[in-house]
C-alpha positions as CSV (number, residue, x, y, z in Angstrom):
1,X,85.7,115.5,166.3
2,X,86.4,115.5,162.4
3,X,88.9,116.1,160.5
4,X,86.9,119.6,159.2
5,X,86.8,120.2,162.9
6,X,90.4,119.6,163.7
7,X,91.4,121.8,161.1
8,X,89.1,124.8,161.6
9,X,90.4,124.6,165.0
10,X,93.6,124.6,164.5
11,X,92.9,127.7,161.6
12,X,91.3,129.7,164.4
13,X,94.5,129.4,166.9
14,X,96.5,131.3,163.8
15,X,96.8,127.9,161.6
16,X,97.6,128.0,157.3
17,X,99.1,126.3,154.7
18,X,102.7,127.1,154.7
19,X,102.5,127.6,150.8
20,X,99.7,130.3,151.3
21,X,100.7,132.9,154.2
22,X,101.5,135.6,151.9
23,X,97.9,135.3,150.9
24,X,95.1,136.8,152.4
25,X,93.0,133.3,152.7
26,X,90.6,132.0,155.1
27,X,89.5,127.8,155.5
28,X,86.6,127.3,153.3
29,X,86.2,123.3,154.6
30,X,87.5,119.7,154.8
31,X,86.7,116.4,154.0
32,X,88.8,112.9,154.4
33,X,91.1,113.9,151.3
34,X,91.1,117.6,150.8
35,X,91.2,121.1,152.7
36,X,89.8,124.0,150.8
37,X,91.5,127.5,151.5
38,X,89.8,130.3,149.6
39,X,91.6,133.6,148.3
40,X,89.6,137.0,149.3
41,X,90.9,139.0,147.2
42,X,88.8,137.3,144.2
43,X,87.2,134.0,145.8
44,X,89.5,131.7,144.1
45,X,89.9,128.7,145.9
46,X,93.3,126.1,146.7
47,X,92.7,122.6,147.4
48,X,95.2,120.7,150.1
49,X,95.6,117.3,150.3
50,X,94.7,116.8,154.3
51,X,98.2,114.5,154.5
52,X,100.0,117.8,154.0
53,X,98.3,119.3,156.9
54,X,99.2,116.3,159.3
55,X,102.6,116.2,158.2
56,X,103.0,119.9,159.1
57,X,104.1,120.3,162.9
58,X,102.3,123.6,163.1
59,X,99.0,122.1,162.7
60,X,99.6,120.6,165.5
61,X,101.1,123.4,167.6
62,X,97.6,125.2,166.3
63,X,95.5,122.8,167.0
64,X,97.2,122.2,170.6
65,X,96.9,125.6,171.9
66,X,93.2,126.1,170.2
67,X,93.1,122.7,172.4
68,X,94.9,123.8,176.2
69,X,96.8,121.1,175.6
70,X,100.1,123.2,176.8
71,X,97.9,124.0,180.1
72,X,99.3,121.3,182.7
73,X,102.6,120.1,180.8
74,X,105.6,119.2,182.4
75,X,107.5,122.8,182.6
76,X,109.7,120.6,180.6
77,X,107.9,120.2,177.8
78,X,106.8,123.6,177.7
79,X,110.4,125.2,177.8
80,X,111.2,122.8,174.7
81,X,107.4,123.5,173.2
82,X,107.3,119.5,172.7
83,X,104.0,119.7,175.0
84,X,102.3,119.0,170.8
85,X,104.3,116.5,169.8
86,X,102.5,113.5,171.8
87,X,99.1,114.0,170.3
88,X,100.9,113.9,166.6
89,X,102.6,111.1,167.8
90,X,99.7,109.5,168.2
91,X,98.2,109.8,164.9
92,X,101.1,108.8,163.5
93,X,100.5,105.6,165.7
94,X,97.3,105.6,164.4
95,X,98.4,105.2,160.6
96,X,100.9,102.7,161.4
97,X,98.2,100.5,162.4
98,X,96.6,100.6,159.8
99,X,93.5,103.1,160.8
100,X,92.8,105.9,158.9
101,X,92.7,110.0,159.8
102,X,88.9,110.1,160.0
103,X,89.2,106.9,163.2
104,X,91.8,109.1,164.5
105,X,89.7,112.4,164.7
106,X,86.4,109.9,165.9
107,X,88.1,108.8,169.0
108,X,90.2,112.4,169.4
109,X,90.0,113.5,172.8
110,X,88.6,110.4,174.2
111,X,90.1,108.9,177.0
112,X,92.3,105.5,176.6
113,X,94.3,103.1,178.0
114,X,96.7,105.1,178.1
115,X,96.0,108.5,179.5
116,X,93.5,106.7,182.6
């Protein structure tokens, strides 16, 4: 998956940019740095630094339901809706470790050490 991937997904399970919600806007594209989010009203476009998205927990909630990842949760997890927390988790993992967003996305979904 990449990161343009990840966050049309996440747009089409009801994601936006906080700052934008008043606006009628749809997700024009994304590349390592930026998102583009374009007005309709008269085309004008908004660029997003892509950290913003990954720092915002309901990218994640967007991209885990576009995802099923709440399907097969500890009932848990789904009473406290922490069933998206792991995955972000993760990428934050990711960064600590010096990898980037893009080797995040690459291996997204992939199976590891730790989920065989």
């Amino acid at each position: 998956m990449t990161i343009n991937e990840a966050i049309t997904k996440a747009t089409e399970a009801g994601y936006c940019v906080k700052d934008l919600e008043n606006i009628d806007i749809y997700f024009s594209g994304a590349n390592s740095e930026y998102s583009v989010w374009t007005r309709k009203d008269n085309e004008s476009s908004v660029m997003v630094r892509v950290e913003e998205t990954f720092l915002d927990p309901c990218f994640w909630q967007a991209l885990g339901r576009a995802l099923g990842w709440q399907h097969g949760c500890e009932k848990s997890l789904l009473a406290y809706e922490q069933w998206w927390r792991g995955p972000w988790h993760r990428f934050l993992d990711c960064l600590a470790d010096g990898k980037t967003a893009e080797d995040f996305f690459q291996n997204f979904g992939r199976p590891t050490s730790e989920n065989k």
